[in-house]
N, C-alpha and C positions, 0 to 999 in steps of 0.2 A: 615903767616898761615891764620890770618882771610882775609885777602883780596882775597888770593885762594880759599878759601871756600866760600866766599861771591861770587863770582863769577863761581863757580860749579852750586851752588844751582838759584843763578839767572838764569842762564843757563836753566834749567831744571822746573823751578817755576818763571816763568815772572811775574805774577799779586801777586805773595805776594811782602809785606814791609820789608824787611830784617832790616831797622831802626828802627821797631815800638819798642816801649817799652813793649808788652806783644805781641811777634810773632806768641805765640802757639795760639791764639783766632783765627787769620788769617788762620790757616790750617785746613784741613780737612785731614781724614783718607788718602786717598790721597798721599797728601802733605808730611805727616809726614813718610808715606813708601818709597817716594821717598826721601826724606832726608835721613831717615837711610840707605837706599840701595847705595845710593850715595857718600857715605863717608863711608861706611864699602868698597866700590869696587874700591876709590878714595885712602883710606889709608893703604888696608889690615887689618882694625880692625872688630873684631865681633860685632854689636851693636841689642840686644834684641829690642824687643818691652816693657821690663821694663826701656828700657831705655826713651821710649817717654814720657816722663814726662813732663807737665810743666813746673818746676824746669828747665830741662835739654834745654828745647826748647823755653824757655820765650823770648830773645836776641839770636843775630849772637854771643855774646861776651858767653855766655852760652852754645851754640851749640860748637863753639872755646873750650871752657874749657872740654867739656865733649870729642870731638877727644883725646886734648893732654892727658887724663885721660887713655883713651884707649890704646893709642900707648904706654905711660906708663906701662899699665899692660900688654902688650903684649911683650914688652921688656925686662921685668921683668920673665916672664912666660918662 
């Protein structure tokens, strides 16, 4: 899963660091629309704009935990 993902989003956002330790400083409005748009159309999940959080978007390993979260509640629902 994160390796797929890691390479969605490299895909689509060349010049960010998908390694850095705090990814969200790296993005811009931007960035962080194309992430959600990207993995809400890559998994079927809904993902808000409350979902761009820091928190949510700090690591690849964070962006990772907040999909399986979603596909969770979507499997659930």
């Amino acid at each position: 899963m994160k390796e797929k993902i890691r390479e969605l989003l490299e895909d689509r956002l060349p010049l960010v660091d998908f390694d850095s330790e705090f990814l969200f400083s790296e993005l811009d409005s931007l960035g962080v629309t194309t992430i959600l748009m990207t993995l809400a159309d890559e998994f079927g999940i809904r993902l808000e704009a409350s979902d761009a959080t820091p928190k949510n978007l700090k690591t690849l390993d964070s962006i990772v935990a907040l999909v399986e979260k979603k596909i969770k509640e979507k499997e659930e629902a």
